[in-house]
NUKOL-300253 format. One line per field, with one value per residue (C-alpha): residue number from 0; x, y, z; residue in one letter. Coordinates in nm, 2 decimals. Example, Ala and Ser with C-alpha at 12.3 -4.5 7.8 and 13.67 -1.06 7.14 Angstrom:
residues 2
resi = 0; 1
east = 1.23; 1.37
north = -0.45; -0.11
up = 0.78; 0.71
resn = a; s
end
This chain:
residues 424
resi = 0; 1; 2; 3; 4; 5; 6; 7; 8; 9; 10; 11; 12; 13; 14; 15; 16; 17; 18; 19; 20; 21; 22; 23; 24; 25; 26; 27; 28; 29; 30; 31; 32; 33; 34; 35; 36; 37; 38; 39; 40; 41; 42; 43; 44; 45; 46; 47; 48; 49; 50; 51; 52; 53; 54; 55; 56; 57; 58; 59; 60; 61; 62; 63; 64; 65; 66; 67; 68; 69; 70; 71; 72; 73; 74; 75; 76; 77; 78; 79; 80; 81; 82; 83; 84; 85; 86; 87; 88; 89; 90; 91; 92; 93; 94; 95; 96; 97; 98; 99; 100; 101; 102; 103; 104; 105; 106; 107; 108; 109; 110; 111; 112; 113; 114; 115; 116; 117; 118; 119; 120; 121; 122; 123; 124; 125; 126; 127; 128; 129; 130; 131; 132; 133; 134; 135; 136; 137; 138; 139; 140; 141; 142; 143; 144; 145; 146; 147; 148; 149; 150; 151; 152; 153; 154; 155; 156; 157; 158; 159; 160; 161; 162; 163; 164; 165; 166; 167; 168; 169; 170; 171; 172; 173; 174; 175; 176; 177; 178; 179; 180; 181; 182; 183; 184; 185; 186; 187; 188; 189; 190; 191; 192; 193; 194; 195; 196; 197; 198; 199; 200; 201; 202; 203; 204; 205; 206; 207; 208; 209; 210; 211; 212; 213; 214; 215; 216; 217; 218; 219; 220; 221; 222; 223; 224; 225; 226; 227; 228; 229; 230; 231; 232; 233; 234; 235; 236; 237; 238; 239; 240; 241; 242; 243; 244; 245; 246; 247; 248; 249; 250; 251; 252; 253; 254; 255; 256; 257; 258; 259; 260; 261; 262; 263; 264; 265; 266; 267; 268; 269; 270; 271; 272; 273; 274; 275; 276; 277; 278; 279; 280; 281; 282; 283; 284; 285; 286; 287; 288; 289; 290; 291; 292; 293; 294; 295; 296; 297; 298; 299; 300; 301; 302; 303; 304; 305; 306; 307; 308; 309; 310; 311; 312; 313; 314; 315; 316; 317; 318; 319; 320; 321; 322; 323; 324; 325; 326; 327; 328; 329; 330; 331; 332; 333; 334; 335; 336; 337; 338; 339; 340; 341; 342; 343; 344; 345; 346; 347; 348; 349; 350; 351; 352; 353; 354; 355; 356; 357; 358; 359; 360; 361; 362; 363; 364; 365; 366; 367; 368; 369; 370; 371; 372; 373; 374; 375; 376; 377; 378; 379; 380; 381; 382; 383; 384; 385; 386; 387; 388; 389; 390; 391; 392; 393; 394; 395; 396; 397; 398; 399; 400; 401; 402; 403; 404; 405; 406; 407; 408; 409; 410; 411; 412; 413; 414; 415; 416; 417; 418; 419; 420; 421; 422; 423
east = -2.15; -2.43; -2.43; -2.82; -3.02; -3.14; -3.40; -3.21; -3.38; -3.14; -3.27; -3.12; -3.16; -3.11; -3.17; -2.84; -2.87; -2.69; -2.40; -2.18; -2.10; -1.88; -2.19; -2.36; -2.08; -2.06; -2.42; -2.43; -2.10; -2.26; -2.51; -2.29; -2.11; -2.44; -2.62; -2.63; -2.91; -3.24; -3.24; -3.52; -3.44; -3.64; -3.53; -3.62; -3.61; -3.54; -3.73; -3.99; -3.72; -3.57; -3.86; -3.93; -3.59; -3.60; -3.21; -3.11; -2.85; -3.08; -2.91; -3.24; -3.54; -3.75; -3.71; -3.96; -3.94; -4.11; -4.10; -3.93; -3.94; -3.74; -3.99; -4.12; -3.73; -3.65; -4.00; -3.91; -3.59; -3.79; -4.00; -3.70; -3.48; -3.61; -3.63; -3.38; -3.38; -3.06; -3.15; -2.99; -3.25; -3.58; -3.43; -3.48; -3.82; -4.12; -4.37; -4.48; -4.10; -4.16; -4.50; -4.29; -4.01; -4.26; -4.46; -4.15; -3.95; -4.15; -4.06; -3.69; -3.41; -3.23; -3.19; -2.90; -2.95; -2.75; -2.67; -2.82; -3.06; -3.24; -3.10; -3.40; -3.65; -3.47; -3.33; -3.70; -3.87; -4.15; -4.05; -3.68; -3.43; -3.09; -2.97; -2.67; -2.61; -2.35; -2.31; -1.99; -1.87; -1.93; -2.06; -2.04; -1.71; -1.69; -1.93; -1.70; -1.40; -1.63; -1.74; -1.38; -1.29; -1.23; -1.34; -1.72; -2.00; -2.21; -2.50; -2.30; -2.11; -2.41; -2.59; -2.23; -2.30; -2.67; -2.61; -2.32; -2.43; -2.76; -2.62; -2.27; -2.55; -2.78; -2.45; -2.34; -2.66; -2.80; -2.54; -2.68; -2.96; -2.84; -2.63; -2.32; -2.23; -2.02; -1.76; -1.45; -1.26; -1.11; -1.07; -1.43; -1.51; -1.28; -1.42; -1.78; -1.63; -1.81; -1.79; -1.55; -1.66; -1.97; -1.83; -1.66; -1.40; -1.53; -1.29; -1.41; -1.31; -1.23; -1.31; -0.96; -1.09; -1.28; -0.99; -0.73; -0.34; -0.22; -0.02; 0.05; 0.43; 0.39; 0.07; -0.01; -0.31; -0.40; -0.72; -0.98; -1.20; -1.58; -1.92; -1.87; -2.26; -2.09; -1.98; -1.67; -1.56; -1.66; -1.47; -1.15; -1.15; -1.17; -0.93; -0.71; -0.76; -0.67; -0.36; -0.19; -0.26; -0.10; 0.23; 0.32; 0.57; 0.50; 0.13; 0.02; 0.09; -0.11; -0.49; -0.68; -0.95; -1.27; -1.42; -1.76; -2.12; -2.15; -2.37; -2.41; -2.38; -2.10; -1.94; -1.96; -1.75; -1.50; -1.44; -1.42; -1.03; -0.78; -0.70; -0.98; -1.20; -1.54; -1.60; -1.94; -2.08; -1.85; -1.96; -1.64; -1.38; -1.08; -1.22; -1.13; -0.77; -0.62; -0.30; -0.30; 0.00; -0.14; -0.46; -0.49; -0.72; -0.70; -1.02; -0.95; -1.25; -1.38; -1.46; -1.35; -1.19; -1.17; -1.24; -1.12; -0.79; -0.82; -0.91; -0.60; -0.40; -0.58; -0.54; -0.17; -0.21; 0.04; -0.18; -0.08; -0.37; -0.38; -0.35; -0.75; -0.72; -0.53; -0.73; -0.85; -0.55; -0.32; -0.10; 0.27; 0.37; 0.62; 0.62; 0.23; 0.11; 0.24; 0.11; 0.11; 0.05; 0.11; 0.00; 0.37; 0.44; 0.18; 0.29; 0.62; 0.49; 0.30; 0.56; 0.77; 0.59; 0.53; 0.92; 1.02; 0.91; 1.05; 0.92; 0.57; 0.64; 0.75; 0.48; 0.21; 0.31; 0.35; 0.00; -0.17; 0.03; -0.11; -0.51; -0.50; -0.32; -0.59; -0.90; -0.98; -1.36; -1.27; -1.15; -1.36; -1.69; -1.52; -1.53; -1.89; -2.01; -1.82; -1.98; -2.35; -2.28; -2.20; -2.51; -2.70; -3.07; -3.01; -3.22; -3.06; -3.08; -3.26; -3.04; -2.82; -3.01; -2.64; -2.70; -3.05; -3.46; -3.61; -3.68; -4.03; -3.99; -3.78; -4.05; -4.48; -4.64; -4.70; -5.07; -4.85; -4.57; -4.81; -4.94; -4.56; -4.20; -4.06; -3.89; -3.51
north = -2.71; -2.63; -2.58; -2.55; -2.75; -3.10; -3.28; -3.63; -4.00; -4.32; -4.64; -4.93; -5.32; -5.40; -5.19; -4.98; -5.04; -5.10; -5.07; -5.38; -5.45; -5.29; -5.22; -5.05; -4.88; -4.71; -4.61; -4.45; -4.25; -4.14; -4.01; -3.86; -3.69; -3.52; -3.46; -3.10; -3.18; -3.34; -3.72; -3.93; -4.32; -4.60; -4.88; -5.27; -5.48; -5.81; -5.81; -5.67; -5.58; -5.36; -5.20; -5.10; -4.93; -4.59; -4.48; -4.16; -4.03; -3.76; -3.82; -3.87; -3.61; -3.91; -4.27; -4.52; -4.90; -5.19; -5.53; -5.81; -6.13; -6.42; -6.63; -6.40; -6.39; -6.73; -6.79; -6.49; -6.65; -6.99; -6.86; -6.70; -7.02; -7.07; -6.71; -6.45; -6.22; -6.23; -6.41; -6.11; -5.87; -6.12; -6.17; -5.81; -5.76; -5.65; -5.47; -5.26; -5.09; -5.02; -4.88; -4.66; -4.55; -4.42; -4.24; -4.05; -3.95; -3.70; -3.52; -3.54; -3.37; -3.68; -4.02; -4.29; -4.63; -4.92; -5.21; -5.34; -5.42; -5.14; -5.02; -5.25; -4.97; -4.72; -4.83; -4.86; -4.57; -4.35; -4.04; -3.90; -3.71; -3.77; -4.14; -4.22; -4.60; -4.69; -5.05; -5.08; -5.38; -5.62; -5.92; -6.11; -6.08; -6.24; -6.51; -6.57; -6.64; -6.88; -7.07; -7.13; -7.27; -7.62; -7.72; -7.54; -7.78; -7.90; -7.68; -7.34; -7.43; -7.44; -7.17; -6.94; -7.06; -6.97; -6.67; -6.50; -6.41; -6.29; -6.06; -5.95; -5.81; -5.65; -5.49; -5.39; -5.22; -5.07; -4.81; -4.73; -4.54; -4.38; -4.03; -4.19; -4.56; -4.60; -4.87; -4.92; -5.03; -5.01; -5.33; -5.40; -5.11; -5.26; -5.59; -5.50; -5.25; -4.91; -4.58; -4.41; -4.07; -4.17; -4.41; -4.30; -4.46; -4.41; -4.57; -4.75; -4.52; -4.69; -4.46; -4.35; -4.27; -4.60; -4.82; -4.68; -4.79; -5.02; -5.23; -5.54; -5.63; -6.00; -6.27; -6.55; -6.55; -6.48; -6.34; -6.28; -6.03; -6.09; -6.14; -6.56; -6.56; -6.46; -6.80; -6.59; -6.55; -6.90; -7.05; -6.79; -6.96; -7.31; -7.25; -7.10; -7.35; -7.67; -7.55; -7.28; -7.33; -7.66; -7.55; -7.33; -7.54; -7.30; -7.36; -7.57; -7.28; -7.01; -6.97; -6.89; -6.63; -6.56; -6.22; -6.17; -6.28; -6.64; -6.86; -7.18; -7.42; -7.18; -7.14; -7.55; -7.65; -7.40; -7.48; -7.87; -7.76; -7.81; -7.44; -7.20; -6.97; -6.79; -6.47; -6.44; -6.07; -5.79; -5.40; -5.33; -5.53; -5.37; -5.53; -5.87; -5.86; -5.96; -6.12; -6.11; -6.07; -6.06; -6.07; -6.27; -6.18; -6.57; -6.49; -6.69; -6.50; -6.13; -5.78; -5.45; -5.32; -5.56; -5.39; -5.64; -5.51; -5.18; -5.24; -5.46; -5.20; -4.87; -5.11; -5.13; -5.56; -5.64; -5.78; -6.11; -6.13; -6.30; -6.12; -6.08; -5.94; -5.67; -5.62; -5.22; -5.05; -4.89; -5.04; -5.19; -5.51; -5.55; -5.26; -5.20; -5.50; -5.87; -6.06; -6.41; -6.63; -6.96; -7.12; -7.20; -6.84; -6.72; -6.96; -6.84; -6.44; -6.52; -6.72; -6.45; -6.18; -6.43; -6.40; -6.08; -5.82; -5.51; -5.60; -5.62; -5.29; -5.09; -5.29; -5.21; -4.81; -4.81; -4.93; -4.73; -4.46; -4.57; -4.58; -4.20; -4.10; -4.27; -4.43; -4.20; -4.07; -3.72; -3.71; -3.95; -3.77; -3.47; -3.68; -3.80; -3.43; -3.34; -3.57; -3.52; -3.13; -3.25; -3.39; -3.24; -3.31; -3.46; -3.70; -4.00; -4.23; -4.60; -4.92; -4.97; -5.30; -5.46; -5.51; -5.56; -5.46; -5.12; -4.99; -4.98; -5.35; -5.45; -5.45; -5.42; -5.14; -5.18; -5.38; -5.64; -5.62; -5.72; -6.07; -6.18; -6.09; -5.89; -6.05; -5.87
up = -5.44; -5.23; -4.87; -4.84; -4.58; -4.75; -4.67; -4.74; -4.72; -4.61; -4.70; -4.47; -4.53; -4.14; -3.86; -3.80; -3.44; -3.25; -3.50; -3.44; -3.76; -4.02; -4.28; -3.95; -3.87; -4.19; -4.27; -3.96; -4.01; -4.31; -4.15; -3.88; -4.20; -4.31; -3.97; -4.10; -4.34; -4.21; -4.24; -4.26; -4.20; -4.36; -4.24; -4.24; -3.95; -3.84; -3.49; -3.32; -3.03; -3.35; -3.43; -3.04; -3.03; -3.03; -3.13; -2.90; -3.09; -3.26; -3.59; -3.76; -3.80; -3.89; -3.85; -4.02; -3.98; -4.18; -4.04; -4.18; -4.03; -4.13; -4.27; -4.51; -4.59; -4.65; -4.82; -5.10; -5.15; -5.18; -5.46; -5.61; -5.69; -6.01; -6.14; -6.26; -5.92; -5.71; -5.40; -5.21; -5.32; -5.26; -4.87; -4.84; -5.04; -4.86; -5.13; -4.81; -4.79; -5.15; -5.10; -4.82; -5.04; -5.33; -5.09; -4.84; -5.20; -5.32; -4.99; -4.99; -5.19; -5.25; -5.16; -5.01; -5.05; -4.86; -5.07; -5.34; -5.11; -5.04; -5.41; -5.55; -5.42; -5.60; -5.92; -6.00; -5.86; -6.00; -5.82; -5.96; -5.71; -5.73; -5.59; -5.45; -5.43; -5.18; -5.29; -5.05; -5.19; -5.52; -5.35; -5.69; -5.61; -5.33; -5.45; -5.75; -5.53; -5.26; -5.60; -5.72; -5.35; -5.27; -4.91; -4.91; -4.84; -5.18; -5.10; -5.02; -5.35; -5.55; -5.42; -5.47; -5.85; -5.84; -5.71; -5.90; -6.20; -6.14; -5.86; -6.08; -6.37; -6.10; -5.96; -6.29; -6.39; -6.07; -6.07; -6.42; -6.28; -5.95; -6.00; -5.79; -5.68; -5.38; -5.32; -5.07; -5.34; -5.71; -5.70; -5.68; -5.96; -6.20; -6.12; -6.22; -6.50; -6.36; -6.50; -6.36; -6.34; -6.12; -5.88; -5.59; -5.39; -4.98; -4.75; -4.43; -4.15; -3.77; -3.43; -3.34; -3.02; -2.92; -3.10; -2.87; -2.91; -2.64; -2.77; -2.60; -2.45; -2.43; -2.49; -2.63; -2.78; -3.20; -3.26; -3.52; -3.48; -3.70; -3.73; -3.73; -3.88; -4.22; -4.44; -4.53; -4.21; -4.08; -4.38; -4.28; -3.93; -4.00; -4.30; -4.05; -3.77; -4.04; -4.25; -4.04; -3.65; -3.67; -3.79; -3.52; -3.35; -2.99; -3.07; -2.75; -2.58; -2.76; -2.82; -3.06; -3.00; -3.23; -3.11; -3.24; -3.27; -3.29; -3.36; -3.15; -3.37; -3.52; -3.17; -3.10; -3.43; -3.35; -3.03; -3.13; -3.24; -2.95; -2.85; -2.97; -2.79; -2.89; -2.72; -2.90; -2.92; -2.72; -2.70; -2.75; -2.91; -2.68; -2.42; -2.55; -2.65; -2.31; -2.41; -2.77; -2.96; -3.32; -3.52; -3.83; -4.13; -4.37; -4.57; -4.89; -5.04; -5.01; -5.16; -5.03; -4.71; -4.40; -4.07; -3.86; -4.01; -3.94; -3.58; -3.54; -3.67; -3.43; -3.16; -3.22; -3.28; -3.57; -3.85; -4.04; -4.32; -4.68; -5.01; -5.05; -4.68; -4.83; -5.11; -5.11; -4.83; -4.93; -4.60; -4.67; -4.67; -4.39; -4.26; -4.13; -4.15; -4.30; -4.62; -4.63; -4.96; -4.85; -4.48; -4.42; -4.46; -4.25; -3.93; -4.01; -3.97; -3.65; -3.50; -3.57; -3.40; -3.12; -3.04; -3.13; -2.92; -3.08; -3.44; -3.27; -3.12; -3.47; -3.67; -3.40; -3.42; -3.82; -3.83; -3.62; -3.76; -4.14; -3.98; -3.81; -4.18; -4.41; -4.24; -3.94; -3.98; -3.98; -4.30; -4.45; -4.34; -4.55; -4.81; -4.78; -4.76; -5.05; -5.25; -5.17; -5.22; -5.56; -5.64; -5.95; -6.10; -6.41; -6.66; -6.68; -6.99; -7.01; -6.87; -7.16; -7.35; -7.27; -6.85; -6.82; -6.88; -6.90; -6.56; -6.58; -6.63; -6.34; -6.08; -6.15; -5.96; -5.61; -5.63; -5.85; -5.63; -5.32; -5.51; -5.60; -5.61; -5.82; -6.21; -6.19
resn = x; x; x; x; x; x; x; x; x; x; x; x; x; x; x; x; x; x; x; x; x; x; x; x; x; x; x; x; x; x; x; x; x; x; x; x; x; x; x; x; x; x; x; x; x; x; x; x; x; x; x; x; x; x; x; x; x; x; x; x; x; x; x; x; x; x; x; x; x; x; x; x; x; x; x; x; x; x; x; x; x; x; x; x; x; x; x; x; x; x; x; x; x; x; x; x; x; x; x; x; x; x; x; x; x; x; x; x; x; x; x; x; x; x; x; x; x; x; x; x; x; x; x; x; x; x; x; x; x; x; x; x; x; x; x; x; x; x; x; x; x; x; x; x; x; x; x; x; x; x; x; x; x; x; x; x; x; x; x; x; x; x; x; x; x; x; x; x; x; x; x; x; x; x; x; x; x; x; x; x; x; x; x; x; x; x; x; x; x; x; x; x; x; x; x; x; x; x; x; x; x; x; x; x; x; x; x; x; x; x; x; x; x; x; x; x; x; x; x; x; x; x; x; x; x; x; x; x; x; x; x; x; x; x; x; x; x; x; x; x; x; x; x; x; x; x; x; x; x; x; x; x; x; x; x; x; x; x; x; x; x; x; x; x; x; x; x; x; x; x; x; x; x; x; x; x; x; x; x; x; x; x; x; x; x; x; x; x; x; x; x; x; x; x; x; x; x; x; x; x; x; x; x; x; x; x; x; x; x; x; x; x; x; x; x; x; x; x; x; x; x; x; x; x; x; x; x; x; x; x; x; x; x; x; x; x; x; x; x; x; x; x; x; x; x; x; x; x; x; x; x; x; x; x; x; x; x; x; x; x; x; x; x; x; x; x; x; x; x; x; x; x; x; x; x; x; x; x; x; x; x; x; x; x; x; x; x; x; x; x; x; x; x; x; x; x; x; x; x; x; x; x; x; x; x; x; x; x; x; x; x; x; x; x; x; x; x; x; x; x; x; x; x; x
end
C-alpha cells in the first residue's frame, strides 16, 4: 500500500456545507479520513449563498464550485422525460462541471466521486486515474420499493416507474469503469449483482462525541429525526402518523416530533394530525430531544444504513424501526434496538418503552454500546484510508455489451455536451 502524499480530486453533487445531512456527513468524513493527502473539491452548488461560502475547516487545498440553479435542474430533467438518461443524473448536469472535471484530472492521482451523480463526469472521462465511485446507496432500490407501495400520489408513482430502470442499469454499469464502488450495504450490492472483489462495504459512522449518551428517565414525546424534503421520509411520517399513532391507547398524552428541515408545505400537512410537532432545521439534533422517550424509524421503502438510527442509538433513545429500517446494521433485534413488521406491533414496542423505564435504560446502553463498537468514525476512517492506499493503475476493459454503450458513447464531447444533454 502506499503511504505517499496524493494529490486526490472529490467530486460532490451538492455543496457539503454545512453538513446536515447524512450524504454530507459522509463525504466530508471521507475527506477527514484522507486529510493527509491534498484534496481538491469540485463541487456543484445550489445557491449563490453556497458558492460565497468559504468552508474554514482547511480540509481542502483547493475548492472549485460551478453553479447550479434550480431551473436549469428542473429544465434538464424536462428535456429528459422522453429519453433513456436517469433523471437523477440530468438534475445534476451542467456541461460546464464536465468541462471542469476533464480539465482538474490530469492533475490529480486519483479521483472520488459522490453518487452517481457526480459518477456521470467520470464514468466517461478522457483522462484515466484511478476512480473510486462511492455510490453509497442503490437508489433503484429504493425506487423499486416506493413503486410497489400503495398510498403514493399518481404522479410520484409514475415517475418511481420512470425512473427505476434507467437508474438500476446506470447503477449497474457505472461501477464497471471505476477501480472501486462504494456502498453501505450488501444488501444494496446483491441487489444490483456487483462484483464482489471491487465493491467495498463503508459503513456510515455517527460523531460519538457530538451524539453524546443522555438517556432520558421519563418523556413523552416519539421522534423522528430527517430531512422531511425527502418523499421517503415524508411518506415514513404520514405512514406512521395514519396506521401506528392511533393505536397507542396513552397517545393523547404523547407528541410526536419531526426533527429536521422542513418544508412549509411539508411542515403544514404534518402538523394538520392531532399531536405532531415540526422542529424544521436544528444545528444539532441533541438539542431537540427534550422529553423523548423513543425514536421511530417506519420507512416502508429505502437502501442502505439509516442515520437517524444511529443517532437514536449514540444518543441512548431506544429505537423502534421497520425491517427496511434495519436493512444494512448489524444491531439485534430486542436487545439494541426493536423491529416491528406489523403497525400493531410497533404501537405495542413504543407503548412498551413508554411504561417501562428499566427496558428503556438497558436498550438505550446496548445501543450506544453497539454504535462506539461498529459505526464510530475512528475506525471507519481506517477503513477509508485503507482502501485508497489500495488503489492501483490498471487498464480497465469496455462496459460489458450486457449493461450498457461503449463509453465513448455515453456522453459527446464537451462542445456537444454544451448544445444538449447527454444520451445515457
Amino acid at each position: 500500500m502506499t503511504t505517499e502524499r496524493l494529490r486526490l480530486l472529490l467530486l460532490a453533487p451538492r455543496f457539503p456545507y454545512p453538513p446536515l445531512s447524512g450524504g454530507k456527513l459522509f463525504f466530508l468524513n471521507v475527506a477527514k479520513a484522507l486529510s493527509h493527502h491534498r484534496l481538491t473539491l469540485l463541487s456543484l452548488c445550489a445557491s449563490r449563498e453556497e458558492m460565497d461560502d468559504e468552508p474554514a475547516d482547511g480540509l481542502f487545498s483547493e475548492i472549485h464550485k460551478v453553479y447550479l440553479p434550480k431551473w436549469k435542474s428542473v429544465w434538464s430533467v424536462l428535456r429528459a422525460l422522453p429519453g433513456r438518461m436517469p433523471l437523477q443524473l440530468a438534475y445534476y448536469w451542467s456541461a460546464e462541471f464536465r468541462a471542469k472535471v476533464e480539465l482538474l484530472l490530469p492533475r490529480h492521482d486519483a479521483v472520488l466521486a459522490h453518487l452517481v451523480r457526480t459518477g456521470q463526469y467520470v464514468e466517461s472521462a478522457r483522462h484515466d486515474v484511478p476512480r473510486v465511485l462511492l455510490m453509497a446507496d442503490a437508489i433503484s432500490l429504493a425506487y423499486k420499493r416506493m413503486a410497489d407501495l400503495s398510498g403514493s400520489s399518481p404522479l410520484w408513482h409514475w415517475l418511481y416507474r420512470v425512473e427505476l430502470n434507467r437508474l438500476f442499469n446506470c447503477e449497474r454499469r457505472f461501477p464497471q469503469t471505476f477501480d472501486q464502488t462504494w456502498l453501505h450495504s450488501d444488501i444494496d450490492r446483491r441487489f444490483l449483482g456487483l462484483d464482489s472483489t471491487t465493491t467495498r462495504i463503508v459503513p456510515i459512522g455517527v460523531d460519538l462525541a457530538e451524539f453524546q449518551f443522555h438517556p432520558v428517565t421519563s418523556g413523552n414525546v416519539v421522534a423522528f429525526v430527517g430531512n422531511m424534503s425527502f418523499s421517503l421520509n415524508q411518506d415514513a411520517c404520514h405512514h406512521f402518523l395514519q396506521t401506528i399513532f392511533p393505536l397507542l391507547e396513552e397517545r393523547q398524552q404523547m407528541r410526536f416530533r419531526v426533527i429536521g428541515a422542513c418544508p412549509p408545505s411539508v411542515r403544514r400537512d404534518l402538523e394538520k394530525y392531532p399531536g405532531v410537532e415540526v422542529t424544521g432545521r436544528v444545528d444539532r439534533i441533541a438539542d431537540a430531544i427534550d422529553g423523548v422517550f423513543c425514536g421511530v424509524c417506519p420507512l416502508r421503502a429505502g437502501a442502505g444504513i439509516q442515520n437517524k438510527i444511529l443517532n437514536y442509538l449514540a444518543l441512548g433513545i431506544p429505537c423502534v424501526t421497520s425491517r427496511v429500517g434495519l436493512e444494512g446494521l448489524n444491531a439485534v433485534d430486542g436487545s439494541d434496538l426493536f423491529v416491528y413488521e406489523k403497525p400493531q406491533d410497533a404501537a405495542k414496542l413504543i407503548a412498551n418503552l413508554h411504561l417501562n423505564a428499566a427496558l428503556r435504560k438497558t436498550t438505550a446502553a446496548a445501543g450506544r454500546r453497539f454504535v462506539e463498537q461498529s459505526h464510530g468514525w475512528p475506525q471507519i476512517h481506517h477503513r477509508i484510508r485503507q482502501e485508497v492506499a489500495g488503489l492501483r493503475f490498471s487498464c480497465r476493459p469496455e462496459p460489458d455489451a450486457d449493461f450498457g454503450y461503449p463509453s465513448q458513447q455515453v456522453f459527446p464531447a464537451y462542445a456537444d455536451a454544451q448544445k444538449g444533454l447527454p444520451v445515457v
